[in-house]
TORDREN-367529 format. One record per residue (C-alpha): residue in one letter; x, y negated, z negated. Coordinates in steps of 0.2 Angstrom, whole numbers, always signed. Layout:
N
<code: a, xx: X, yy: Y, zz: Z>
...
This chain:
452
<code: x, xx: +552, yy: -1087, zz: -391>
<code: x, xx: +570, yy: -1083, zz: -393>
<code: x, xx: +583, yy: -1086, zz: -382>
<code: x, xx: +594, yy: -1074, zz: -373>
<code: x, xx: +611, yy: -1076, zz: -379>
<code: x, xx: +624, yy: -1076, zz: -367>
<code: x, xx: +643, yy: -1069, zz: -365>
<code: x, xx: +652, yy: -1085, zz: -373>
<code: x, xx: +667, yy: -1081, zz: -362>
<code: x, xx: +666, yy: -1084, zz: -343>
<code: x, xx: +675, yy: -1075, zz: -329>
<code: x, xx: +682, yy: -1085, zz: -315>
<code: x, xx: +685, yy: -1075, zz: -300>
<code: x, xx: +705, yy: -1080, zz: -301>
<code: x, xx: +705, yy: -1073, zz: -321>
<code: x, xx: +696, yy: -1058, zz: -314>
<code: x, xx: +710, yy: -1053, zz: -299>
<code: x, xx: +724, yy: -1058, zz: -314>
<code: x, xx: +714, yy: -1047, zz: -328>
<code: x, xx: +711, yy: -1031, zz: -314>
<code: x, xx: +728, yy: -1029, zz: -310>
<code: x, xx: +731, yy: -1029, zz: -329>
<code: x, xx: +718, yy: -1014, zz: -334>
<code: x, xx: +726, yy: -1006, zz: -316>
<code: x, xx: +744, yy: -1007, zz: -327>
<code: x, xx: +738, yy: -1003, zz: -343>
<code: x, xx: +724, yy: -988, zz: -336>
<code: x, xx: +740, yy: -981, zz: -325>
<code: x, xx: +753, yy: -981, zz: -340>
<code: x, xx: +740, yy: -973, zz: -352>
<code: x, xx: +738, yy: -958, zz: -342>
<code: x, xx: +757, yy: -955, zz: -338>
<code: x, xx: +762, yy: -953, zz: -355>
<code: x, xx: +752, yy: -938, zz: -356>
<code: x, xx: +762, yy: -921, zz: -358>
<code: x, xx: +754, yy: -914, zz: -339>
<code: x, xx: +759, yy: -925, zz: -329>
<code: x, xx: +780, yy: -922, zz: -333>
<code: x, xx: +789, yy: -909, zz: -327>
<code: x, xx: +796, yy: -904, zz: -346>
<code: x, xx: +778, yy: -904, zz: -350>
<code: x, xx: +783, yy: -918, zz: -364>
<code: x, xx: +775, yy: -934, zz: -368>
<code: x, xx: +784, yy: -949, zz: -359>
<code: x, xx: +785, yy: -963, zz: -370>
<code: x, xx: +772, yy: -978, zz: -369>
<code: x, xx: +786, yy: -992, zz: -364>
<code: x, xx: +794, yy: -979, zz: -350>
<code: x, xx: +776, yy: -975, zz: -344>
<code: x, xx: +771, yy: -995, zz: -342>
<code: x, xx: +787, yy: -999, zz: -334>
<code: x, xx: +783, yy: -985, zz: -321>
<code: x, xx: +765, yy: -991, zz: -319>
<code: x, xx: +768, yy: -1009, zz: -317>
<code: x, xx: +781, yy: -1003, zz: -306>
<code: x, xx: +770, yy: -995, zz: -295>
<code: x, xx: +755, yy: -1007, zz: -296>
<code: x, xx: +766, yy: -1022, zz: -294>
<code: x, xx: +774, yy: -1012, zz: -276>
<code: x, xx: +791, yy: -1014, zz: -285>
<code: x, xx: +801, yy: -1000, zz: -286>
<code: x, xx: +810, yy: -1002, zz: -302>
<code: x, xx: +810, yy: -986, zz: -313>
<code: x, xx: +819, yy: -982, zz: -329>
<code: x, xx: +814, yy: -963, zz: -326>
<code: x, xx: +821, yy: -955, zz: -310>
<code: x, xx: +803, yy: -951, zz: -300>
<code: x, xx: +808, yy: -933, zz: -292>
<code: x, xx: +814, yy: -927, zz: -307>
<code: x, xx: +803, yy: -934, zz: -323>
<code: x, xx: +786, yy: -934, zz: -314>
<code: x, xx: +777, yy: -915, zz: -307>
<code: x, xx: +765, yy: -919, zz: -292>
<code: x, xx: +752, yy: -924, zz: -304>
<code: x, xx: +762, yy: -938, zz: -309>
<code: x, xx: +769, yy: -944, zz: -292>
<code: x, xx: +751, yy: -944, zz: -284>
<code: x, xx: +746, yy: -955, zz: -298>
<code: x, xx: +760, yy: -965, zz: -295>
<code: x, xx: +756, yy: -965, zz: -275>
<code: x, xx: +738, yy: -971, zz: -280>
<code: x, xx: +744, yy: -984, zz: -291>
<code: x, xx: +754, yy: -990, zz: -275>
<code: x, xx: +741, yy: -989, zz: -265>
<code: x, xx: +728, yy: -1000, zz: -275>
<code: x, xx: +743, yy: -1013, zz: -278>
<code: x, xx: +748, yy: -1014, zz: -259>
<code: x, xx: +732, yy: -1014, zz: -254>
<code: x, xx: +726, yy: -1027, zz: -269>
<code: x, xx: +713, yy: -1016, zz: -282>
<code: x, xx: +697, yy: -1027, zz: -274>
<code: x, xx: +700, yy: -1015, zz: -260>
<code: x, xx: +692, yy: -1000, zz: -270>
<code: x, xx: +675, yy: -1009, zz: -274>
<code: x, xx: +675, yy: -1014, zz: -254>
<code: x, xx: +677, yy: -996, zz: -249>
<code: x, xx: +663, yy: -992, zz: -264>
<code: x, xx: +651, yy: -1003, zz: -256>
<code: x, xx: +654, yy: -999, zz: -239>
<code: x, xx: +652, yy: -980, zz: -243>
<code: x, xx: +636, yy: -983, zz: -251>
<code: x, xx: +631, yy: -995, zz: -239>
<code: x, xx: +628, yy: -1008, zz: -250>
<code: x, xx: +627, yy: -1028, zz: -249>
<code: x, xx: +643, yy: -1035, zz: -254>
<code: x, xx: +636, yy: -1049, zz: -264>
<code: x, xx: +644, yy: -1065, zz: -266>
<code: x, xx: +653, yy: -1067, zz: -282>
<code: x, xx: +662, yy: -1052, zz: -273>
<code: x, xx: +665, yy: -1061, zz: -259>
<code: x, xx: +673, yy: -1074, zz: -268>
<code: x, xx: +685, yy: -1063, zz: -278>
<code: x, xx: +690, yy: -1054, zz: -264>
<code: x, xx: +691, yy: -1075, zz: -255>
<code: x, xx: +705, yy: -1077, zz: -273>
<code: x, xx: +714, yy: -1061, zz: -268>
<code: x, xx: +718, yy: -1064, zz: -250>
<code: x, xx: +721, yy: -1080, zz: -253>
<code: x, xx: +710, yy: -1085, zz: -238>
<code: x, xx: +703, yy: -1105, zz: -237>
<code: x, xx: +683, yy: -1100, zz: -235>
<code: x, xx: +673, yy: -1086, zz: -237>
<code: x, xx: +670, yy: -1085, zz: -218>
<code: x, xx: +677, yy: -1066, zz: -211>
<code: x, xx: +679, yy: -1060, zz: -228>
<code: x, xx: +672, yy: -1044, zz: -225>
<code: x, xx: +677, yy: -1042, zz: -205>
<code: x, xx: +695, yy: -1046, zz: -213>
<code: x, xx: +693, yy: -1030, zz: -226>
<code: x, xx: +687, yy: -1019, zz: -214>
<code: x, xx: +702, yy: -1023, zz: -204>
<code: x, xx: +716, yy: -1021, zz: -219>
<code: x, xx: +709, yy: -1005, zz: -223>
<code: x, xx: +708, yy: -1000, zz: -202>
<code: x, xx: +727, yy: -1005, zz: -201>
<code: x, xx: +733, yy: -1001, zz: -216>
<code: x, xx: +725, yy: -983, zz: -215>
<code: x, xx: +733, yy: -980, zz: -198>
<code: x, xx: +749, yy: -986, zz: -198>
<code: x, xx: +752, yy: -978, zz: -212>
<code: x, xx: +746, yy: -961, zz: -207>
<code: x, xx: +757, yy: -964, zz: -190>
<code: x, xx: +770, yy: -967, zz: -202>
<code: x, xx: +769, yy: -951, zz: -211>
<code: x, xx: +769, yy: -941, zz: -195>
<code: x, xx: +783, yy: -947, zz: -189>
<code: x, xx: +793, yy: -943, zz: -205>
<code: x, xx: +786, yy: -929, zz: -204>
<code: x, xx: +795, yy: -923, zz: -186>
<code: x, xx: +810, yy: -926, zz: -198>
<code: x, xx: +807, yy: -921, zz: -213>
<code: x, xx: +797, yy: -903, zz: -212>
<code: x, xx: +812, yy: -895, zz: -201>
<code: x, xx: +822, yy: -903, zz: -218>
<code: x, xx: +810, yy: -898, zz: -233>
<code: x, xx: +796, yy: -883, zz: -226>
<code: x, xx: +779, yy: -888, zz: -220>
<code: x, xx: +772, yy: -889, zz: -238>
<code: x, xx: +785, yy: -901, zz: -247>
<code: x, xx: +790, yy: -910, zz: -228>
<code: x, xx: +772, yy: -915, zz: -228>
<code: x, xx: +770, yy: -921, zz: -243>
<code: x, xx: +788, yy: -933, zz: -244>
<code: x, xx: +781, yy: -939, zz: -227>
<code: x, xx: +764, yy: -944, zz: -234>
<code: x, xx: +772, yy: -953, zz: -251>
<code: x, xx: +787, yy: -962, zz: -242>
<code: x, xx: +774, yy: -968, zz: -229>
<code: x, xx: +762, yy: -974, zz: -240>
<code: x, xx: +777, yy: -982, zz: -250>
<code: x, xx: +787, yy: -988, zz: -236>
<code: x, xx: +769, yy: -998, zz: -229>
<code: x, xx: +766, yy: -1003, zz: -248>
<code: x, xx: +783, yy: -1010, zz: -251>
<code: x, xx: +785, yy: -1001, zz: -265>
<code: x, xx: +803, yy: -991, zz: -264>
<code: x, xx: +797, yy: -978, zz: -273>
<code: x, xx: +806, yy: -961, zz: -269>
<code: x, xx: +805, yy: -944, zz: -271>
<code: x, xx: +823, yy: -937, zz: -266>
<code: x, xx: +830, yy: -946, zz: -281>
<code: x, xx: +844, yy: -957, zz: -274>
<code: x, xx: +831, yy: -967, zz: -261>
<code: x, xx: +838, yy: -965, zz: -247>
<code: x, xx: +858, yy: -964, zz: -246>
<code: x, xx: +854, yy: -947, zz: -239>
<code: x, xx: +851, yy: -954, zz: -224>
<code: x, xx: +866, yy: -965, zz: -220>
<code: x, xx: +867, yy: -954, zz: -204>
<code: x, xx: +851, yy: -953, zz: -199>
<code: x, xx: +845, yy: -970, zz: -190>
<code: x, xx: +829, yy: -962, zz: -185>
<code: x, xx: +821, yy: -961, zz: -204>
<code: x, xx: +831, yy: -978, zz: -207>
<code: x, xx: +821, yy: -987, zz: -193>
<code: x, xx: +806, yy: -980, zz: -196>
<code: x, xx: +804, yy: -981, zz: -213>
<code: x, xx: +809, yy: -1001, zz: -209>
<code: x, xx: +796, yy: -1003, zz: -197>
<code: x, xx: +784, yy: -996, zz: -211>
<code: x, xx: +790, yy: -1011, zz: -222>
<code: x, xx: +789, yy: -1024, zz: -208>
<code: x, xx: +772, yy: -1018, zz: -204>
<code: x, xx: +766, yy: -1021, zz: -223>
<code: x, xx: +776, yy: -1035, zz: -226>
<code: x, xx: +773, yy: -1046, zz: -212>
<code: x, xx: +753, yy: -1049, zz: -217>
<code: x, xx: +737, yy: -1043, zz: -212>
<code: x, xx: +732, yy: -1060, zz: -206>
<code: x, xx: +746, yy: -1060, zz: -195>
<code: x, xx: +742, yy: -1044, zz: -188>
<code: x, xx: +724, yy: -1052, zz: -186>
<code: x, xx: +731, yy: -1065, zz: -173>
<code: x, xx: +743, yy: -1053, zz: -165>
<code: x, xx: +729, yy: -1042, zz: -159>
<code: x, xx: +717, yy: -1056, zz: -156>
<code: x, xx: +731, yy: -1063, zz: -143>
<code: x, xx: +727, yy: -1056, zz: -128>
<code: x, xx: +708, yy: -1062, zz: -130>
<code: x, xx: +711, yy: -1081, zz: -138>
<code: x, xx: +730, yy: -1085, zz: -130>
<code: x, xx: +732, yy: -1093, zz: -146>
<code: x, xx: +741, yy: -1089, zz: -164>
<code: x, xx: +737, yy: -1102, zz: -179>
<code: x, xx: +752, yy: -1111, zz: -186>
<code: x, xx: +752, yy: -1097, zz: -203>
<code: x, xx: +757, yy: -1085, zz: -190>
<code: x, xx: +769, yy: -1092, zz: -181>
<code: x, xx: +778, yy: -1100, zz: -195>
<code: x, xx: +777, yy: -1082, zz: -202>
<code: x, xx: +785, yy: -1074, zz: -188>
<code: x, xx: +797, yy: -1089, zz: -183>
<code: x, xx: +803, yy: -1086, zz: -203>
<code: x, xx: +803, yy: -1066, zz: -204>
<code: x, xx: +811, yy: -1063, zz: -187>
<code: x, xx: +823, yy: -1077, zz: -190>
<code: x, xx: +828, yy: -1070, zz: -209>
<code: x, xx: +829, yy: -1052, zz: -202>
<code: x, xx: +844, yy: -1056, zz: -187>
<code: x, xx: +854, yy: -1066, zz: -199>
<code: x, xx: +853, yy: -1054, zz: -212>
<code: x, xx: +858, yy: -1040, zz: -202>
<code: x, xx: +872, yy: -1052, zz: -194>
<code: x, xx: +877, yy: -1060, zz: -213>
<code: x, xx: +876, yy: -1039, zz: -220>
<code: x, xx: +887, yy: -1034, zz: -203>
<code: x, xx: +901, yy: -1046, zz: -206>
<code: x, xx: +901, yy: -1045, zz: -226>
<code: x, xx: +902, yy: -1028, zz: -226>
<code: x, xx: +914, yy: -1024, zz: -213>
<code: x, xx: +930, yy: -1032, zz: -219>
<code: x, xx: +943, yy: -1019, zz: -221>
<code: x, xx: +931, yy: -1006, zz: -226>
<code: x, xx: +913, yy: -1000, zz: -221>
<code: x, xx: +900, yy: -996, zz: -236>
<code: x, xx: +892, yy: -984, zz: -225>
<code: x, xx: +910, yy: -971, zz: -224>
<code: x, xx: +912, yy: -962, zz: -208>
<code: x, xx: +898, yy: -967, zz: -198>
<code: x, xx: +894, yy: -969, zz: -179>
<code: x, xx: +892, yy: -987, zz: -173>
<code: x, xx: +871, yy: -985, zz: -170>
<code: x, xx: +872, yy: -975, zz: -189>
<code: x, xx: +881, yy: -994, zz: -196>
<code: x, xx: +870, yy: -1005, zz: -188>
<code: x, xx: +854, yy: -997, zz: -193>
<code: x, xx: +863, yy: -996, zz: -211>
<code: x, xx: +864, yy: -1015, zz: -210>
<code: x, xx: +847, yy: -1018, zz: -203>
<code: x, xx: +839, yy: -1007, zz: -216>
<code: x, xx: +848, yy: -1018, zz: -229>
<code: x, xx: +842, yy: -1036, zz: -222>
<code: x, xx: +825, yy: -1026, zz: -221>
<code: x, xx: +822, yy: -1017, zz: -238>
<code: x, xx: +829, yy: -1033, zz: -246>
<code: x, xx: +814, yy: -1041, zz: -242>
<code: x, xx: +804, yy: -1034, zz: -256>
<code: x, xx: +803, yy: -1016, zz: -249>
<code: x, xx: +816, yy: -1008, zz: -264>
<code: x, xx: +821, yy: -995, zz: -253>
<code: x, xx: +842, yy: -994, zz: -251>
<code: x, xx: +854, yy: -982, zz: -241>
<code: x, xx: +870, yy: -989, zz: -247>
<code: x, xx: +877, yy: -991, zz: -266>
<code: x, xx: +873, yy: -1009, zz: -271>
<code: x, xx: +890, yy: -1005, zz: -283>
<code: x, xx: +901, yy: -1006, zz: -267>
<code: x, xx: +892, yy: -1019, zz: -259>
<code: x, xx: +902, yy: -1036, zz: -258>
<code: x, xx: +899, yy: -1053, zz: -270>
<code: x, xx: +895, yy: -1062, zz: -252>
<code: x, xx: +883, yy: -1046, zz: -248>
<code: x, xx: +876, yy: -1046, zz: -264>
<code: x, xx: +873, yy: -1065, zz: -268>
<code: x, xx: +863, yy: -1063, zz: -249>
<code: x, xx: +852, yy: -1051, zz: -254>
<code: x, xx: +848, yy: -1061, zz: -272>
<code: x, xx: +843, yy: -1073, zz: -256>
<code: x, xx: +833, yy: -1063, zz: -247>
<code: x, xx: +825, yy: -1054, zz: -264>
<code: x, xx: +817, yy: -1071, zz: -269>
<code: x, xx: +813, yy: -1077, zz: -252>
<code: x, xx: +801, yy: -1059, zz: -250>
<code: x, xx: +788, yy: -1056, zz: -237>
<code: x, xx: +772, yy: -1066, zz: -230>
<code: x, xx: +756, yy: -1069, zz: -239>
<code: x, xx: +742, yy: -1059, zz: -238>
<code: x, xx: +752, yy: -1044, zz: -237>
<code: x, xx: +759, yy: -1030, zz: -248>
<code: x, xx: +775, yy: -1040, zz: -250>
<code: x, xx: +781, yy: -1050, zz: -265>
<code: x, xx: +791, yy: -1067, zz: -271>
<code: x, xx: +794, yy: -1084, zz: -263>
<code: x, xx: +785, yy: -1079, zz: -246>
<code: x, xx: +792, yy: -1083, zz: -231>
<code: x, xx: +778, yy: -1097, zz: -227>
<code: x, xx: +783, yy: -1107, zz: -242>
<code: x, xx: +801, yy: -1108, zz: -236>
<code: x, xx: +795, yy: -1112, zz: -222>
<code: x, xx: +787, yy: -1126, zz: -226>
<code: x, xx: +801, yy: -1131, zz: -237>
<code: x, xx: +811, yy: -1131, zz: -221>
<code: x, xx: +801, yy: -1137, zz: -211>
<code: x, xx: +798, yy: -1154, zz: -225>
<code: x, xx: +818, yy: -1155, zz: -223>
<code: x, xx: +820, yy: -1154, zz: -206>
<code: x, xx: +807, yy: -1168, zz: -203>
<code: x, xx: +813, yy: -1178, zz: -216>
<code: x, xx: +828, yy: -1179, zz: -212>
<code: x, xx: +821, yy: -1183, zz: -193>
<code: x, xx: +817, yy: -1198, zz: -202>
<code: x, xx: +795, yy: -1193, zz: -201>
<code: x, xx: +785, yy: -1197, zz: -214>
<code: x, xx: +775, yy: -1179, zz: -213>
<code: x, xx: +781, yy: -1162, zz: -211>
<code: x, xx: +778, yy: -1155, zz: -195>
<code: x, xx: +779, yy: -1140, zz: -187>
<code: x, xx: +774, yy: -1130, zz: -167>
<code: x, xx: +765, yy: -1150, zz: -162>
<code: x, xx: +754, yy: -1147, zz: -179>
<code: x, xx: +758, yy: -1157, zz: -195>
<code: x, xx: +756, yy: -1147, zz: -211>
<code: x, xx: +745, yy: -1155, zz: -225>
<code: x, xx: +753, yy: -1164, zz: -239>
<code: x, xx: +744, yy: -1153, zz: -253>
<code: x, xx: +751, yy: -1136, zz: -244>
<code: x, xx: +769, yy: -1145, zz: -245>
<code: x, xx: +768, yy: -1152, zz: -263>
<code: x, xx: +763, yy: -1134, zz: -269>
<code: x, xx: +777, yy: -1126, zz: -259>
<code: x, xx: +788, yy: -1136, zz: -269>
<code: x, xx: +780, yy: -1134, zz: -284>
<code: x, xx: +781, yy: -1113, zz: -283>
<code: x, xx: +800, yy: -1116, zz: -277>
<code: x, xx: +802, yy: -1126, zz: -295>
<code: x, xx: +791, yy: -1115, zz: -306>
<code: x, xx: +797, yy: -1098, zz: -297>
<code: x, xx: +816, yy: -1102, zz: -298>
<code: x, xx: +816, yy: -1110, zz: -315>
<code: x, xx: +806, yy: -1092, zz: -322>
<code: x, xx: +820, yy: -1081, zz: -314>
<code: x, xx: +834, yy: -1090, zz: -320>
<code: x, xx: +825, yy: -1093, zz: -339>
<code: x, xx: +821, yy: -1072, zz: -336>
<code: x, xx: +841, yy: -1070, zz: -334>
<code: x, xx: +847, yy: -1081, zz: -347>
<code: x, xx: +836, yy: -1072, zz: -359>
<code: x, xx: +841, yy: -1055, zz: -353>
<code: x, xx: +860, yy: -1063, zz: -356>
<code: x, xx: +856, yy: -1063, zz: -374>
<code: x, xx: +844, yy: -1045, zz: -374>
<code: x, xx: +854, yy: -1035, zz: -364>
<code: x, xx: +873, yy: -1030, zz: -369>
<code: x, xx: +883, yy: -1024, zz: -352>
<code: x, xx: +902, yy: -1019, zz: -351>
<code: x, xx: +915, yy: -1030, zz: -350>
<code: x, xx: +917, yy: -1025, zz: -330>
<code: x, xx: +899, yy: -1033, zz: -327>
<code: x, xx: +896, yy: -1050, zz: -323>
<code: x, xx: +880, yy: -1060, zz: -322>
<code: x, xx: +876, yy: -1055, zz: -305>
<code: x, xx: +867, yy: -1039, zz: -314>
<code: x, xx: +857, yy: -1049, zz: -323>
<code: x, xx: +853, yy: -1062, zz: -310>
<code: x, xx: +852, yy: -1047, zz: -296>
<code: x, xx: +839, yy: -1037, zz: -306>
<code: x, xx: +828, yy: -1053, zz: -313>
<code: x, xx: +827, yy: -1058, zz: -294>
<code: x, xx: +823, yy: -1040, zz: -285>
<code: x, xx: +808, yy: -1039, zz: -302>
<code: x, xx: +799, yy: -1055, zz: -297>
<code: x, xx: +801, yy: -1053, zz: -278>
<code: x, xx: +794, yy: -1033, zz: -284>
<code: x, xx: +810, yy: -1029, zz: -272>
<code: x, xx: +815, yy: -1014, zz: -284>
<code: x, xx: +834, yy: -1014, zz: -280>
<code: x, xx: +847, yy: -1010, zz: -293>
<code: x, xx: +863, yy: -1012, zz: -296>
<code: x, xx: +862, yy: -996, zz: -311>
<code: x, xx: +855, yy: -1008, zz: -325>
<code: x, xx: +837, yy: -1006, zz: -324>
<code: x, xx: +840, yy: -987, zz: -335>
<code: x, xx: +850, yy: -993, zz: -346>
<code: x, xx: +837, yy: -1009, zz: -351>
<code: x, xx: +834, yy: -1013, zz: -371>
<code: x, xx: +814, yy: -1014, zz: -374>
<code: x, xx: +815, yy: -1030, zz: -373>
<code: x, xx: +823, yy: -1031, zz: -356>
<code: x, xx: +807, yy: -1019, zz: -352>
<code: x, xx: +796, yy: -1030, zz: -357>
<code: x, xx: +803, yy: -1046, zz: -347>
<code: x, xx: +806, yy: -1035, zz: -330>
<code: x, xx: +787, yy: -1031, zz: -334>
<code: x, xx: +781, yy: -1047, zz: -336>
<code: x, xx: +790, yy: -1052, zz: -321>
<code: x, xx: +785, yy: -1037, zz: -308>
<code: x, xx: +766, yy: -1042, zz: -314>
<code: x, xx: +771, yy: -1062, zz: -309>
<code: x, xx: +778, yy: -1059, zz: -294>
<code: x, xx: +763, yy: -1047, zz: -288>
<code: x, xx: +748, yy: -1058, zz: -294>
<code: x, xx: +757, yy: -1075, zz: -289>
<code: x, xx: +762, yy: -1086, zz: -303>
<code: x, xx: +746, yy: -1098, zz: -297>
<code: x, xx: +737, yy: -1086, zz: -300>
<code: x, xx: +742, yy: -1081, zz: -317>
<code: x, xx: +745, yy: -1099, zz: -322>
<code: x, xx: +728, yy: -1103, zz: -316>
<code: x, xx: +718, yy: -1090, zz: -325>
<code: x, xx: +726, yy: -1095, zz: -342>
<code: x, xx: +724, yy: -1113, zz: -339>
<code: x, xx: +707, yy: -1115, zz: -332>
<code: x, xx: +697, yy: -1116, zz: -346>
<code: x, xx: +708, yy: -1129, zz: -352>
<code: x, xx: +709, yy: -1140, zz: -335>
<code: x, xx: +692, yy: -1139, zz: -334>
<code: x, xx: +683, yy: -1156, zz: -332>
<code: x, xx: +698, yy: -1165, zz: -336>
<code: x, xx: +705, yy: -1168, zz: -319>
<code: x, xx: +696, yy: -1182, zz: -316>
<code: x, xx: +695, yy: -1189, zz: -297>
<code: x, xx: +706, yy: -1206, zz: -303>
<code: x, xx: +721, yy: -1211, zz: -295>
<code: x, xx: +734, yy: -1219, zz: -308>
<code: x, xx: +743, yy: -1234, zz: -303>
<code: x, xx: +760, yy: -1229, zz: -290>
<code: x, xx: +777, yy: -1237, zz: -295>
<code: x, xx: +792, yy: -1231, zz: -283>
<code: x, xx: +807, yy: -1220, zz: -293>
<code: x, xx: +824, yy: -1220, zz: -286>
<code: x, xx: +828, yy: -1203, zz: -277>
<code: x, xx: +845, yy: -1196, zz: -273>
């Protein structure tokens, strides 16, 4: 009796999330280099194409073709799907599969969609899905009405619809994609879309775990520490960015010429909001100051919570990095936080993504320094502003991203797909099979090293 050969390569459910997201990319650039889906009716080319579906996977932003005028609806709705299934996380399609066809989720699933929330145990994995897709679904079909009360009197019923449909799903997604071709600088007078497209990206970018406990207040009285250190960070983030962006911005001249008082404010809200991985912008990153600039280089690699549609550092992780400070300083031997002390293993890999994440976006930029050739009039905040806003799939500009070599493609690429998957994650699924059995539960003998 023979035996049955088997697949000499196994698939760990972390390689699996890190491998889906790259057959999403490469599936989405493949078809938009076809000829029908572009206004012109030509081919775009396959670098161009990637860009753009990475982009749009990775919630970014980022494009080196402008959106409204490249791509025919054909295009932009395969760009808004490719939003969708990377804000959402692509194990979200397979869920609605099964739940549509009633079928048992079965637990290799479970586990991969465990990897992609980044949850501790498989226990409410599925009541936690049903609830993404119940929120995300809503909110952002409130979203898109309430556009809509603005943007149908603009555009017609047709067109009004359907620019309140893609900015909502965007906006939610964190994506910045847009449609009127300048994002939104047409709407440095109008503080109604401005807020609600920022509550679109708050919404998205605070986490659906968060939300979890937010809703489940008034029935358990209580939020977990996650939360709070997540809302304590993102609340505490967006009022000193909107203080930091006031002040920067307002000395001698305003960014946002000749409007009202509410008309600035939301202007400067919308910029300590959209910074925060969303991509979207209502003002001319060229005009913006060095101090407002180097802040939202900040706030771009900080990015948005776990677990949620957001990119880069997340706000937890500097959190926990504070918090270690703070209490360090205090002269305590553990980090702690809200009467709760935060485990030494979740400190020691926030530190560990602080190193790794900020030595790969200045490595990106020095690289770029030697791949990229600006003018004379532009400094290395180009470089550093656009390799910050790629990992943290922010998607702001400062006008470099169309004018990118194919190299400089390929590293923005490389970086929107980090910053989306998590660089664990990525460094995980290439280095598994290599760690594997080697880890060994030993502890080596401790001598002290002189620190500071």
């Amino acid at each position: 009796m023979t035996k049955k050969k088997r697949w000499p390569f196994r698939i760990y459910p972390i390689q699996f999330i890190a491998l889906g997201f790259g057959g999403i990319i490469l599936l989405g650039g493949l078809l938009l280099t076809l000829p029908v889906f572009t206004r012109t009716g030509e081919g775009t080319p396959f670098i161009d194409a990637l860009f753009t579906a990475t982009s749009a996977t990775c919630v970014t932003g980022l494009t080196t073709l402008t959106t409204s005028e490249h791509w025919n609806i054909g295009g932009q709705l395969i760009i808004l799907v490719l939003i969708e299934v990377g804000g959402l996380g692509f194990m979200m399609m397979p869920f609605i599969f099964f739940a549509i066809m009633k079928k048992k989720v079965g637990l290799l699933t479970r586990i991969i969609l465990q990897e992609s929330l980044n949850l501790d145990s498989l226990s409410g994995v599925m009541r936690l899905m049903y609830y993404i897709f119940r929120f995300a679904l809503g909110f952002q079909l409130l979203g898109a009405v309430l556009l809509a009360f603005d943007f149908i009197p603009t555009y017609g019923v047709v067109k009004g619809l359907w620019y309140s449909i893609f900015h909502s799903i965007s906006a939610f997604c964190n994506a910045g994609f847009d449609l009127f071709g300048d994002s939104l600088v047409g709407f440095q007078d109008n503080a109604y879309v401005l807020l609600v497209i920022s509550s679109l990206i708050i919404a998205g970018g605070l986490g659906f775990i968060v939300w979890q406990d937010l809703m489940n207040y008034k029935k358990t009285k209580k939020l977990s520490l996650h939360s709070k250190l997540a809302l304590t960070v993102s609340l505490s983030l967006l009022v000193i960015g909107t203080l930091v962006f006031y002040v920067s911005e307002s000395g001698g001249r305003y960014i946002v010429a000749g409007s009202s008082p509410l008309d600035r404010f939301a202007n400067m809200l919308f910029m300590s909001v959209t910074a925060r991985t969303a991509g979207y912008f209502s003002v001319d990153y060229g005009n913006v100051s060095q101090a407002g600039i180097l802040f939202t280089i900040v706030l771009m690699f900080i990015g948005g919570t776990p677990g949620s549609t957001a990119g880069g550092l997340k706000t937890t992780t500097f959190g926990v990095l504070l918090v270690q400070t703070i209490s360090m300083l205090k002269g305590r031997e553990h980090a702690e936080a809200f009467r709760r002390t935060i485990r030494p293993s979740v400190v020691s890999r926030a530190l560990t993504l602080f190193f790794i994440t900020l030595s790969l976006c200045i490595g990106v930029t020095m690289l770029m320094s030697v791949t990229e050739i600006l003018p004379r009039f532009r400094g290395i905040e180009y470089l550093l502003f656009e390799t910050f806003s790629a990992f943290g799939t922010v998607g702001l500009t400062m006008g470099l991203t169309p004018s990118l070599s194919i190299m400089g493609k390929l590293l923005i690429i490389g970086l929107m797909y980090i910053g989306r998957v998590g660089i664990l994650t990525v460094g995980f699924s290439l280095t598994m099979r290599l760690t594997k059995g080697n880890s060994g539960h030993y502890k080596l003998p401790e001598e002290s090293v002189m620190i500071g």
